[in-house]
C-alpha positions as CSV (number, residue, x, y, z in Angstrom):
1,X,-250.9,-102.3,80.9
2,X,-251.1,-102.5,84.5
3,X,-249.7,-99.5,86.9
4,X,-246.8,-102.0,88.1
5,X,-246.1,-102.5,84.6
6,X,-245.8,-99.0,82.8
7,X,-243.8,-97.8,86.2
8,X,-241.1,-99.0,88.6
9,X,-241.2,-99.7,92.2
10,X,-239.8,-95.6,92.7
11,X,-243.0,-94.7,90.6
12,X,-240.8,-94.1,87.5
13,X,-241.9,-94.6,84.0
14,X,-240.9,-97.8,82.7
15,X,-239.1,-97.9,79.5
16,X,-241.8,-100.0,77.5
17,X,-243.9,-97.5,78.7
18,X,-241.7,-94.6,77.3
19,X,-241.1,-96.2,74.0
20,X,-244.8,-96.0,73.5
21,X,-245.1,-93.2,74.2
22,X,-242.0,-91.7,71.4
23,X,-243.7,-93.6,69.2
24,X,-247.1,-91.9,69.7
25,X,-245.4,-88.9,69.6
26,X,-243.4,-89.8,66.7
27,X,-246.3,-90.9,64.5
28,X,-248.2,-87.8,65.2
29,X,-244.7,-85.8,63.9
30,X,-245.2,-87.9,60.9
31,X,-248.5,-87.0,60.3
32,X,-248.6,-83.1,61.1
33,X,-245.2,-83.1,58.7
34,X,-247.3,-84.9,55.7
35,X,-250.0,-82.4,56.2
36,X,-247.7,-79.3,56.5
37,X,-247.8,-76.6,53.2
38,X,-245.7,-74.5,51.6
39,X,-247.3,-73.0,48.7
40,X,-245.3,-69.6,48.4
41,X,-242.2,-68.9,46.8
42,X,-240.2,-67.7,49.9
43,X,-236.3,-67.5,50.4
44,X,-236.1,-70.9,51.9
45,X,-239.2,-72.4,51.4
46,X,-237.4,-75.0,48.5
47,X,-235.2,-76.3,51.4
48,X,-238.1,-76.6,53.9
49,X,-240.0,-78.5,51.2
50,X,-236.7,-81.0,51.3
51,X,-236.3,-80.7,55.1
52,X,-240.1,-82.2,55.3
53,X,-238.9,-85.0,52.6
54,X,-236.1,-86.1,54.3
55,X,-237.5,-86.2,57.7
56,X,-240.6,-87.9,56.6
57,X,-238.3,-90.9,54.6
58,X,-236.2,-91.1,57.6
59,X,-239.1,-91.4,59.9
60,X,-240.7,-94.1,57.8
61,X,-236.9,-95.7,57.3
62,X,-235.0,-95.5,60.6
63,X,-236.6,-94.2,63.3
64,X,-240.0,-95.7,64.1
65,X,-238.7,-98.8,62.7
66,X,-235.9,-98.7,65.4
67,X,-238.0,-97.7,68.2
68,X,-240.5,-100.5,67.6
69,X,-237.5,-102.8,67.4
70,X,-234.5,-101.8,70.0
71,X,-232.9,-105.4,70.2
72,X,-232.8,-105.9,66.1
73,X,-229.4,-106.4,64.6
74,X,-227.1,-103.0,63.9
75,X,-227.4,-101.8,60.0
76,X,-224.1,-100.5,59.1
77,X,-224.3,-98.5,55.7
78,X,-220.9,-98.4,54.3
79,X,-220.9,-95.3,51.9
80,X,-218.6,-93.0,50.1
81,X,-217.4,-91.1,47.0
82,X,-217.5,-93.0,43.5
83,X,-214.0,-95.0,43.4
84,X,-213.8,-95.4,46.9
85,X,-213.2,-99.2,47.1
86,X,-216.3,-99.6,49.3
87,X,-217.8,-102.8,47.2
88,X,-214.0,-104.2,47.1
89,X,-214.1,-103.0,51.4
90,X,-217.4,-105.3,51.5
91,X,-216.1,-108.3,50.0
92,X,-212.4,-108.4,52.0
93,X,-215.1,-107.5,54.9
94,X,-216.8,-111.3,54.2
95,X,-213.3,-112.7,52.7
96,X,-215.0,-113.3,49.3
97,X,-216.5,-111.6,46.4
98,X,-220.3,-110.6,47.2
99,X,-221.2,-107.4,45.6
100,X,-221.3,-106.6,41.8
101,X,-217.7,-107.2,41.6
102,X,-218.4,-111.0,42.2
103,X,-221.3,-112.7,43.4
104,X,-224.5,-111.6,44.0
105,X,-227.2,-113.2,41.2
106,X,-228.6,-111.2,39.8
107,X,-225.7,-109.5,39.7
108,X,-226.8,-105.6,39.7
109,X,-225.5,-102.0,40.8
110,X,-229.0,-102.1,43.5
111,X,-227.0,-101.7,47.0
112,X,-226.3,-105.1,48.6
113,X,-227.1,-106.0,52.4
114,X,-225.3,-108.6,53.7
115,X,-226.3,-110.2,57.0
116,X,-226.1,-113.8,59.1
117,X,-228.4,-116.4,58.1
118,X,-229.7,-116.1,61.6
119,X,-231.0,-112.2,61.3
120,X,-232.4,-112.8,57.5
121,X,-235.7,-112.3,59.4
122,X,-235.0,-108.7,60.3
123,X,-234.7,-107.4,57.1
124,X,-236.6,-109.6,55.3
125,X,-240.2,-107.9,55.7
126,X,-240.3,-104.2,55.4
127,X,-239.7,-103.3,59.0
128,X,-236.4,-101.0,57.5
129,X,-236.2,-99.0,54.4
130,X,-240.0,-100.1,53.8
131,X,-240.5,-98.4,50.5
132,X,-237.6,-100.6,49.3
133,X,-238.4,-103.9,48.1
134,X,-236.6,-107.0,48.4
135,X,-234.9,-109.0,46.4
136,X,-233.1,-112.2,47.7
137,X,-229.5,-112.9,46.1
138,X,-227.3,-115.9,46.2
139,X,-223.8,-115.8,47.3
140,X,-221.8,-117.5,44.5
141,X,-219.3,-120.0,45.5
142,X,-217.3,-119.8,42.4
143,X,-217.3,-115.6,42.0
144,X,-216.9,-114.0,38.7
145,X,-214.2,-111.9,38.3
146,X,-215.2,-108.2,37.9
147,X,-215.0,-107.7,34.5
148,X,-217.6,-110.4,34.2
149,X,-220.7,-108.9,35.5
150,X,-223.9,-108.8,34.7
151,X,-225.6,-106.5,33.1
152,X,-226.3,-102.8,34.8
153,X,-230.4,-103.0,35.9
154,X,-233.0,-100.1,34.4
155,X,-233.3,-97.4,36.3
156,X,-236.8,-99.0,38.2
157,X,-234.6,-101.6,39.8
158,X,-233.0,-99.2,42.0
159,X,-235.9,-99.1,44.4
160,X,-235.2,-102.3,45.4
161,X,-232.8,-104.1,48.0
162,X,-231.1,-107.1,47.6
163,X,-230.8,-109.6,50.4
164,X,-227.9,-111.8,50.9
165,X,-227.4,-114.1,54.0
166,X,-223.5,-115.2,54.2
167,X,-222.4,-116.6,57.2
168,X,-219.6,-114.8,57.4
169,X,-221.3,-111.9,58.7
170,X,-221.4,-111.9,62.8
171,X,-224.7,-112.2,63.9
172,X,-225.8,-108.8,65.7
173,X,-224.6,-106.9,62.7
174,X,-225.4,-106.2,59.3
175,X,-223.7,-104.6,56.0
176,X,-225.1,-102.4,53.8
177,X,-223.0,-101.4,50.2
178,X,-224.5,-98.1,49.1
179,X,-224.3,-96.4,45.8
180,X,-221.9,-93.7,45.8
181,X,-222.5,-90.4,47.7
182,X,-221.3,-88.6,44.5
183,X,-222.7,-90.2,41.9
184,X,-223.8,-88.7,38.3
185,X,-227.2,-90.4,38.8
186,X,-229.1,-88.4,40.6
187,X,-231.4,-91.5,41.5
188,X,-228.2,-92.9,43.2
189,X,-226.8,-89.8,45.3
190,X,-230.7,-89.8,46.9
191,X,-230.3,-93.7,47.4
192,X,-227.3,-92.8,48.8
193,X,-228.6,-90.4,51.1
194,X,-231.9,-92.3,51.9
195,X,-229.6,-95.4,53.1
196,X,-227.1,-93.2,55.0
197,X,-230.1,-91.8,57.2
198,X,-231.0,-95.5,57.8
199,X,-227.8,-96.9,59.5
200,X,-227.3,-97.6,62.7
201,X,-223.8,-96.8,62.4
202,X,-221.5,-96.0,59.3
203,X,-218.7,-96.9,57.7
204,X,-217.4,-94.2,55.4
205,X,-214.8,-95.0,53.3
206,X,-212.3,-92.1,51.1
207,X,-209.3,-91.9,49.9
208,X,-205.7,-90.3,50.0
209,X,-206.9,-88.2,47.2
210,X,-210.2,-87.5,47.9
211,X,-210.7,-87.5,51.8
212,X,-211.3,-83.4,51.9
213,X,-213.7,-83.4,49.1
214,X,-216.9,-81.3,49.8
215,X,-219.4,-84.0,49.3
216,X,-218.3,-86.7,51.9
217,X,-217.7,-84.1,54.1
218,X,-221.2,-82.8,54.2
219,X,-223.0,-86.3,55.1
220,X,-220.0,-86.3,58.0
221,X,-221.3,-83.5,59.0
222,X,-224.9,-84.8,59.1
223,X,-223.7,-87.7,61.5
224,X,-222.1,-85.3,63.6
225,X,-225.2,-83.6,64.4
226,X,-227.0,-86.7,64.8
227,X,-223.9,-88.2,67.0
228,X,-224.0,-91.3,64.9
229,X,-221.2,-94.0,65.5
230,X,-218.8,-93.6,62.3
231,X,-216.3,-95.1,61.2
232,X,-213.7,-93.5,58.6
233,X,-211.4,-95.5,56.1
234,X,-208.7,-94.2,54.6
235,X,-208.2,-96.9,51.5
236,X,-205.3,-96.7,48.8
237,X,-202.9,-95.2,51.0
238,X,-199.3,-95.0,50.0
239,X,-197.4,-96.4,52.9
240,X,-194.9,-93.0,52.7
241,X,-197.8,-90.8,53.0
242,X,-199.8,-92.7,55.6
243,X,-198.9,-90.7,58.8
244,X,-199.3,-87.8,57.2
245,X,-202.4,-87.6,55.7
246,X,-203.7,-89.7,58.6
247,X,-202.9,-87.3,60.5
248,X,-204.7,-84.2,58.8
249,X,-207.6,-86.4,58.0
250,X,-208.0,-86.9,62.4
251,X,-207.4,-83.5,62.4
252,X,-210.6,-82.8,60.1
253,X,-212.7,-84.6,62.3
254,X,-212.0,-83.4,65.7
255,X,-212.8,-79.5,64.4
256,X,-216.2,-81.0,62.7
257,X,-216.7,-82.6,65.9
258,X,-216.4,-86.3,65.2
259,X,-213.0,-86.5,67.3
260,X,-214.9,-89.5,68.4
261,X,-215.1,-91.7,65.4
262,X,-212.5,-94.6,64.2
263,X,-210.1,-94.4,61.8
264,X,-209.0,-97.3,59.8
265,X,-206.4,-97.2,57.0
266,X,-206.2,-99.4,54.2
267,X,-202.6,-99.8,52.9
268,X,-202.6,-99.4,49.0
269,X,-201.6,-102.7,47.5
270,X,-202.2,-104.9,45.3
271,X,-205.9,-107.1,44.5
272,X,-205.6,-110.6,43.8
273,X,-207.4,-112.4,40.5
274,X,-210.4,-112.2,42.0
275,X,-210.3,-108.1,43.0
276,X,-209.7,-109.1,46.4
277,X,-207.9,-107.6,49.2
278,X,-205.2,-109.8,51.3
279,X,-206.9,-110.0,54.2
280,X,-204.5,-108.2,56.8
281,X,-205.6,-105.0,54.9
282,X,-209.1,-105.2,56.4
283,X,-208.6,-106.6,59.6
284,X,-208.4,-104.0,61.8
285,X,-211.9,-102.8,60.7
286,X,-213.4,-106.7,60.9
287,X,-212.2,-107.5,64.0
288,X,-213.8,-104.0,65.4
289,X,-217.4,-105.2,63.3
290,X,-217.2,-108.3,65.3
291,X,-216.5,-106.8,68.8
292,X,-219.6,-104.8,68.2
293,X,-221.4,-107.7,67.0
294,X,-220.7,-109.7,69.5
295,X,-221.5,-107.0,72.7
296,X,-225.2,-106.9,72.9
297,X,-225.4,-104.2,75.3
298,X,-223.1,-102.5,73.1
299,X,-225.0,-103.0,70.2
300,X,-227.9,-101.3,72.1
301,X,-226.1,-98.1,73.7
302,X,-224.8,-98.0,69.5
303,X,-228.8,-97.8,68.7
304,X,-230.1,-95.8,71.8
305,X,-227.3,-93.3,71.0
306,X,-227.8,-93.0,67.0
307,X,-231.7,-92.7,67.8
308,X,-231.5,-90.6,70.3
309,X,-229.4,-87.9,68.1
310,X,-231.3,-88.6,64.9
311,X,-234.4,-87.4,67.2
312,X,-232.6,-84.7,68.4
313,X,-231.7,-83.6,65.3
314,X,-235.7,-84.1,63.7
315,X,-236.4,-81.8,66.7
316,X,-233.9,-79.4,64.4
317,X,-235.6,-79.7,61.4
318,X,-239.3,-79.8,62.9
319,X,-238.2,-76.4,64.5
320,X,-237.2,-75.3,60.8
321,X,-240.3,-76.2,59.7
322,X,-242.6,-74.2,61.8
323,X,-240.3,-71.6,61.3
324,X,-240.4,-71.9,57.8
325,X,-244.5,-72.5,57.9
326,X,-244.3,-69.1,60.3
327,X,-242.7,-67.4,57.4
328,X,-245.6,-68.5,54.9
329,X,-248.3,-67.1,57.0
330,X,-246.9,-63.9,57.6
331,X,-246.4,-63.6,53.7
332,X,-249.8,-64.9,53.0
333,X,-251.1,-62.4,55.6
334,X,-249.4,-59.7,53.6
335,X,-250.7,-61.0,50.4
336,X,-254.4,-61.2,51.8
337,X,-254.0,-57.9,53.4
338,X,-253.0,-56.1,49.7
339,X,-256.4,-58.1,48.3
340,X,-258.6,-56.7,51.5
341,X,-257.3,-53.6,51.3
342,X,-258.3,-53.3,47.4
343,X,-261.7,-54.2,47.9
344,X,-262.3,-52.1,51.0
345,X,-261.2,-49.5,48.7
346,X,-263.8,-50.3,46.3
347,X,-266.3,-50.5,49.3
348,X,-265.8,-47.3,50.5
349,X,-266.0,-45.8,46.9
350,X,-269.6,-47.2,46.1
351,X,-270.5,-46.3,49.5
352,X,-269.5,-42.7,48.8
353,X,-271.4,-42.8,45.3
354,X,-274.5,-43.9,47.2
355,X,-274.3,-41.3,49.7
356,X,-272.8,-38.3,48.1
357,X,-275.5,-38.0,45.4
358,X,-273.2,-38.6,42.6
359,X,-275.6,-41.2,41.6
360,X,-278.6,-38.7,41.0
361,X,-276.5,-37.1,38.1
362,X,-277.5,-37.9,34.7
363,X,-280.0,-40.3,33.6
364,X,-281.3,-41.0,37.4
365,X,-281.4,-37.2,37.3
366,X,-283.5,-37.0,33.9
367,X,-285.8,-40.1,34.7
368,X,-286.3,-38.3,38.8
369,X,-287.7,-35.1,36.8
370,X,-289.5,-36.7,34.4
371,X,-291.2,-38.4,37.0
372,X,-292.1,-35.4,39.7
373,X,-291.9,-32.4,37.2
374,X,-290.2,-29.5,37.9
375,X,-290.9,-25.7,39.0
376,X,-294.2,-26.1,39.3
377,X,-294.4,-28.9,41.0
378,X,-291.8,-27.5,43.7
379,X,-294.3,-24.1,44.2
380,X,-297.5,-26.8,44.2
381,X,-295.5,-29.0,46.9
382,X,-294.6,-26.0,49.3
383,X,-298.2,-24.3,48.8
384,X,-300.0,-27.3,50.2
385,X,-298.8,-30.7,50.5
386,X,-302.0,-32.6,50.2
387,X,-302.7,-31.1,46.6
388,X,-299.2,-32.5,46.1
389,X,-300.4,-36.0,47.7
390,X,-303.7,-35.8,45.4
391,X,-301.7,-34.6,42.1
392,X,-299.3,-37.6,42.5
393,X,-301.7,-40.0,43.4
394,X,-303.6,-39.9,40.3
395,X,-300.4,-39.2,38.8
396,X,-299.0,-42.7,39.9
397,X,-302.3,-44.4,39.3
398,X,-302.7,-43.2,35.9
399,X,-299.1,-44.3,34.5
400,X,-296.8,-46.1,36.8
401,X,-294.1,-46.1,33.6
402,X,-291.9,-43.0,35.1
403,X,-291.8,-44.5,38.4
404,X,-290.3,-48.2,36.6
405,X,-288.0,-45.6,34.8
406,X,-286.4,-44.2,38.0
407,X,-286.0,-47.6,39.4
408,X,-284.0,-49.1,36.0
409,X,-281.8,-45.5,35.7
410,X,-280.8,-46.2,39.2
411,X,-280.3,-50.2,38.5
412,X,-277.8,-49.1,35.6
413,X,-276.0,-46.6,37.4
414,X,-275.5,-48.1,40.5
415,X,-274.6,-51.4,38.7
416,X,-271.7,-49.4,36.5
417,X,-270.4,-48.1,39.5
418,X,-270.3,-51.1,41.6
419,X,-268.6,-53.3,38.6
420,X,-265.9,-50.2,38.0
421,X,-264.9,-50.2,41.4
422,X,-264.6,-54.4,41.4
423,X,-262.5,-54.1,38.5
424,X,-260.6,-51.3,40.0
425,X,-260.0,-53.6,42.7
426,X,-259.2,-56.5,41.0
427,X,-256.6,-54.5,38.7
428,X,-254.8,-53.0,42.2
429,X,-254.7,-56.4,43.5
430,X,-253.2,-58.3,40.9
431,X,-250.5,-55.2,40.2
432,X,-249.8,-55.8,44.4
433,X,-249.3,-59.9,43.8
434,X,-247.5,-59.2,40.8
435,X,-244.9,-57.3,42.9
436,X,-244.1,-59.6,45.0
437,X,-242.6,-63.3,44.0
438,X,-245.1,-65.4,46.2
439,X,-247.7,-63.4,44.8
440,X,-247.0,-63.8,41.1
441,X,-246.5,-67.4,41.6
442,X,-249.9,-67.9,42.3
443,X,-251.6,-66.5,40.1
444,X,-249.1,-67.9,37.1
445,X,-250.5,-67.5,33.7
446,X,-254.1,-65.8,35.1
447,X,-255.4,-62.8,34.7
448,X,-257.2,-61.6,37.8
449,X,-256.6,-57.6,36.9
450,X,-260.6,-57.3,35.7
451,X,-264.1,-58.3,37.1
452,X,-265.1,-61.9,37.1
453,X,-266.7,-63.2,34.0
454,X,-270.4,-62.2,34.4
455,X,-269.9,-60.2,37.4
456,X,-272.3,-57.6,35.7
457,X,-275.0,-59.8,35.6
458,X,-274.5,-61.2,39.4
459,X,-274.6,-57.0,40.2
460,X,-277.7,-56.3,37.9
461,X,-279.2,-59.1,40.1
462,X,-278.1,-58.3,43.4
463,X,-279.9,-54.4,42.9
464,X,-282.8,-55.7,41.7
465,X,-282.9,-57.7,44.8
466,X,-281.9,-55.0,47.3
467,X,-284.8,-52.6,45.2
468,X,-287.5,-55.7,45.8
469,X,-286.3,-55.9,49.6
470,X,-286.9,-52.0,49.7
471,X,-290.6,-52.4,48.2
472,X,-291.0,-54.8,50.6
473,X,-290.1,-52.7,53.3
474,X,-292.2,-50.0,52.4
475,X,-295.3,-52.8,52.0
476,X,-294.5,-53.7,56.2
477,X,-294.3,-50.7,57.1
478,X,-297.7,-49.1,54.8
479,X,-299.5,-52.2,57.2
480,X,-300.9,-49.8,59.5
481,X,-304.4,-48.6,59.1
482,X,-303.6,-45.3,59.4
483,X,-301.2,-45.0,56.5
484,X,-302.5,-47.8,54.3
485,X,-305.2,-45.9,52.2
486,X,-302.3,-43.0,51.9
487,X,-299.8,-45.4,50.6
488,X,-302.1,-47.0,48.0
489,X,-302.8,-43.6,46.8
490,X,-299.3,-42.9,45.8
491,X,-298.9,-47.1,44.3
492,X,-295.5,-48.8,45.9
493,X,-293.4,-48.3,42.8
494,X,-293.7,-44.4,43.1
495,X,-292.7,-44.9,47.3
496,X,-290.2,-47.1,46.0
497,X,-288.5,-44.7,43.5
498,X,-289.0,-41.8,46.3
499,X,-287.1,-43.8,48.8
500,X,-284.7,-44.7,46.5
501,X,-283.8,-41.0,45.8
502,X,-283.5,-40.0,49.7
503,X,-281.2,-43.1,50.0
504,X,-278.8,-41.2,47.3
505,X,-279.8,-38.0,48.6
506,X,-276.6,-36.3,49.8
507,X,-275.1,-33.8,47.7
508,X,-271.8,-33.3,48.9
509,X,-270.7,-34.9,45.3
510,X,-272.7,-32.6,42.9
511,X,-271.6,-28.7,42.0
512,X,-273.3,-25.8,40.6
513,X,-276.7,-26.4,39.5
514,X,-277.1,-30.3,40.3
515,X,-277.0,-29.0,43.9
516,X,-280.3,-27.5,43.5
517,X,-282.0,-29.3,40.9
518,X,-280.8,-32.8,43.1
519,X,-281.3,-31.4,46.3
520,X,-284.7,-30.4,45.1
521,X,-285.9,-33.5,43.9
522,X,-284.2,-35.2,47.1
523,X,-286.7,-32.9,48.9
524,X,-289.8,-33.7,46.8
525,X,-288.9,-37.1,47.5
526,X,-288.6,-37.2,51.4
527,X,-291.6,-34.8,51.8
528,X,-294.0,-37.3,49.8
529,X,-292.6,-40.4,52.2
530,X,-293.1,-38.3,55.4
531,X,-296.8,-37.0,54.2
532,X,-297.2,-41.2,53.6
533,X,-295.0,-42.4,56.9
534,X,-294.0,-39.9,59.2
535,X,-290.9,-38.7,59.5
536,X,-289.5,-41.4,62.2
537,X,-290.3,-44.1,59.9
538,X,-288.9,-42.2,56.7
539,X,-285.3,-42.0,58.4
540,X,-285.8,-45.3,59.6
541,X,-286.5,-46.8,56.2
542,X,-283.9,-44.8,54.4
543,X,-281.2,-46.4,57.1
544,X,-282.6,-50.1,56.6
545,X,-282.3,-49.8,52.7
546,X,-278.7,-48.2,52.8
547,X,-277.6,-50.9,55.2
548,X,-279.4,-53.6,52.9
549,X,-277.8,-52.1,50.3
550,X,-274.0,-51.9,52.4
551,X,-274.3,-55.4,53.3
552,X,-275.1,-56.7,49.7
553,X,-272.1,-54.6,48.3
554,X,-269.7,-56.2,50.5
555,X,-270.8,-59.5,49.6
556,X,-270.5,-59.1,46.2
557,X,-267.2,-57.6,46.6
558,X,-266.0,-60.6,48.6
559,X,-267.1,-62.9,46.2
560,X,-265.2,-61.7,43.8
561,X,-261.9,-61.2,46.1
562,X,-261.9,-65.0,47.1
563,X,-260.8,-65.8,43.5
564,X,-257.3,-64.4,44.7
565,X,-258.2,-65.5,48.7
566,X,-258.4,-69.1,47.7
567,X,-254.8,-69.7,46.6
568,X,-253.6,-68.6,50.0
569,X,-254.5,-72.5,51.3
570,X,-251.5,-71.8,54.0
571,X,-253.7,-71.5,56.8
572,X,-255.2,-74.8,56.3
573,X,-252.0,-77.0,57.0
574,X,-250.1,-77.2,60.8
575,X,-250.4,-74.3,63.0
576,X,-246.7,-73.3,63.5
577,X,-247.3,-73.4,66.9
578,X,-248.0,-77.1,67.1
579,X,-244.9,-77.7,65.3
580,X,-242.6,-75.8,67.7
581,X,-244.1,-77.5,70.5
582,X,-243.6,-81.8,68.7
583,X,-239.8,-79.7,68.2
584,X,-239.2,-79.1,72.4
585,X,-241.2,-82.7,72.9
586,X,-238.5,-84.9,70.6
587,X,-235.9,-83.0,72.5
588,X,-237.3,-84.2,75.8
589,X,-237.5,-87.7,74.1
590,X,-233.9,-87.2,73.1
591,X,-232.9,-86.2,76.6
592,X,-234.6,-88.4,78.5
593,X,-233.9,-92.1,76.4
């Protein structure tokens, strides 16, 4: 498009040019809206779900359809409670039966449009109500009377529209009978509705009896906030009663702000043979179809005007949405927050066992001393460390079994402690989900309260690896010349094992006599790495291990948390963000049409 075509002479946007651009915007609304998610079980999360149905169905329905088509002819849905008169309204509408009670082959309950010959190609694809399909009827010219209709369809024959061109519709214009708003069949109220969100303009007909029901009042009130054209009839009124409840029912609308729309009464009297009105009773309401009909530019401010509102009001319900989407991240946030703050828990606790020298209790304890010895090893080690160096070499050369031994009794009791604390975890978690309704409906019928199945195995795994890293790291660093020949005199596995120890060294977890018999044996085990090492490297190699063995805690422990993480799937739909913003730009659209 060239610059003189998408603006005017005064540098304004050209209306082609806008209309492209709403239905950029509009597509992208549609696609953001299909992607959006709302997996928790929030106060008002059901009605968002139906918020994001019906704008979606009117999108695909009304309004891109009537922005890629401003001059096609007005759809008037006529629509109302179940006894209405609406199909009778249709056919003294045409002057002849047309709908179930007359002509239509096949004759069927599936809402009717009726349109001139002339339009039949507007409707006839699937530019409006596409996920309708079509069905073209005849127009009878000998009617049966009402009583001999055909049969009522299956339920599946309800998704479709039937077509019928009668010339006695004004070009411009087309009717549309709809099932009733009230129906039993809940297939036919959401027919109903999905019609009614589709019309350029409506034509809503009650009675004397019925005109305050809560129903009918409800889709009034939807037009009034999408400032949709309607027009009311009264039908079956007694003529004694006819100013009065006309009256109340004007009343009605100007406080639900639709002071604007028509009012037609239909006298109550008497149907001919064939079910039909006389036709004085409708003509109020024809001759104001065919006005319409006949006013093109009228027929367009009646489509710019319905648009514009129904865009206004998707602006409203796109702006629920991201509110509603808002609300699902802040509760997923929560939920995530009770799972992370579970396994920290459990992180800090094995990081404490690792430090505090709980884990040199029992059979660590046992296999330590059956490796070094006791007393007299201690009064050997302070006499003279390189005796010590020379007992342990041969010591460690001779039988490297106790030095295995250390490393497996530190395997099983780190790996007991690690799997606890998961299933510690996973137990606080799911109690915290439990609580709360969004939680519990995720996890349903699971059980998350223990450690994974074969966790244990993954943990048994994970320390043999960190103790393989850790022999590895004393094999780098016993490189040197000048501390190789000392490291191979003591073998790897007993460095290992004594590295392992000063990693658990701490005592501020054991009492009493642990205290000395651990911290003794911590001792042994830091002096024999410094004779080997030095002391720099010794504290060096202790803080790589117990940050090997932090890091590969934490994995394991996050692991096992995603099998409650990966339900929250919230984050992965529309930013709210994005949807507040398409909300303020369909309100400029709506503004600016």
């Amino acid at each position: 498009m060239s610059s003189n075509e998408s603006t005017g002479r005064s540098g304004q946007t050209s209306p082609a040019a806008r209309q492209a651009s709403a239905v950029e915007l509009l597509e992208a609304v549609r696609g953001e809206l299909s992607a959006v998610s709302l997996p928790l079980a929030l106060p008002g999360a059901e009605n968002a779900r139906l918020e994001i149905s019906h704008a979606l169905a009117q999108l695909e329905d009304y309004i891109l359809p009537r922005y890629r088509s401003l001059d096609a002819p007005l759809l008037a849905v006529v629509g109302g409670s179940t006894g209405a008169g609406k199909s009778t309204l249709v056919n003294g509408l045409v002057g002849h039966p047309v709908t179930r009670a007359g002509a239509i082959r096949p004759t069927t309950r599936q809402p009717i449009l009726l349109h001139h010959p002339d339009d039949a190609a507007w409707f006839e694809d699937q530019r409006v109500l596409p996920s309708l399909s079509r069905i073209r009827g005849t127009v009878v010219a000998s009617p049966l009377p009402a009583h001999q209709a055909g049969p009522t369809p299956d339920a599946a024959a309800i998704t479709s529209l039937v077509l019928a061109a009668d010339p006695a519709v004004p070009p411009g214009i087309a009717l549309l009978d709809a099932p009733d708003v009230d129906s039993i069949s809940d297939d036919n109220r959401r027919l109903a509705g999905q019609l009614l969100a589709a019309a350029d303009l409506w034509v809503f007909v009650t009675t004397a009896n019925r005109y305050a029901d809560a129903v009918p009042w409800r889709l009034l009130l939807d037009a009034a906030s999408r400032d949709i054209l309607v027009a009311v009839v009264l039908d079956r009124v007694p003529p004694a009663a006819e100013e009065e409840v006309a009256t109340d029912l004007r009343s009605m609308l100007s406080r639900e702000g639709l002071g604007s729309a028509r009012l037609f009464v239909v006298p109550e009297v008497a149907l001919d043979a064939m079910g039909m009105l006389p036709p004085h009773a409708v003509e109020p309401l024809r001759g104001w179809l065919q006005e319409l009909a006949a006013d093109a530019a009228g027929r367009a401010d009646i489509a710019r005007r319905t648009l514009n509102g129904t865009v206004k009001a998707l602006g409203g319900r796109v702006d629920a949405v991201a509110e509603a989407v808002t609300a699902q991240h802040r509760a997923a946030a929560l939920l995530a927050r009770n799972v992370d703050g579970a396994y920290h828990g459990a992180g800090v606790r094995i990081l404490d066992a690792t430090r505090d020298g709980a884990l040199l209790r029992g059979e660590v304890l046992a296999r330590w001393q059956d490796f070094v010895g006791t007393g007299e090893f201690f009064r050997v080690m302070e006499q003279n460390i390189g005796r010590l160096r020379d007992r342990m070499g041969a010591f460690f050369r001779g039988e490297p079994t106790p030095a295995v031994r250390v490393e497996t009794a530190i395997e099983t009791g780190l790996q007991a402690v690690i799997v606890d604390e998961a299933a510690n975890a996973a137990e606080e978690a799911d109690q915290r989900w439990r609580a709360d309704p969004a939680g519990r409906r995720l996890l349903g019928n699971d059980d998350l309260s223990g450690a994974s199945e074969g966790f244990s195995d993954v943990v048994a795994a994970e320390i043999r690896a960190w103790q393989g890293s850790l022999m590895e790291l004393i094999r780098t660093e016993g490189q040197g010349k000048r501390t190789q020949a000392r490291w191979l005199s003591f073998g790897i596995n007993g460095l290992g094992a004594a590295l392992m120890i000063v990693v658990f060294s701490m005592t501020a977890g054991l009492t009493g006599l642990e205290i000395g018999v651990a911290g003794g044996t911590a001792v042994v085990g830091q002096r024999v790495l410094e004779a080997v090492f030095g002391e720099d490297a010794v504290r060096r190699l202790a803080k790589t291990a117990r940050d090997d063995l932090q890091a590969r805690c934490e994995r394991l422990l996050q692991a096992e948390k995603q099998r409650f993480l990966v339900r929250l799937d919230v984050a992965d739909g529309v930013p709210p963000d994005e949807l507040t913003a398409r909300a303020a730009d369909l309100a400029r659209v709506a503004a600016s049409a």
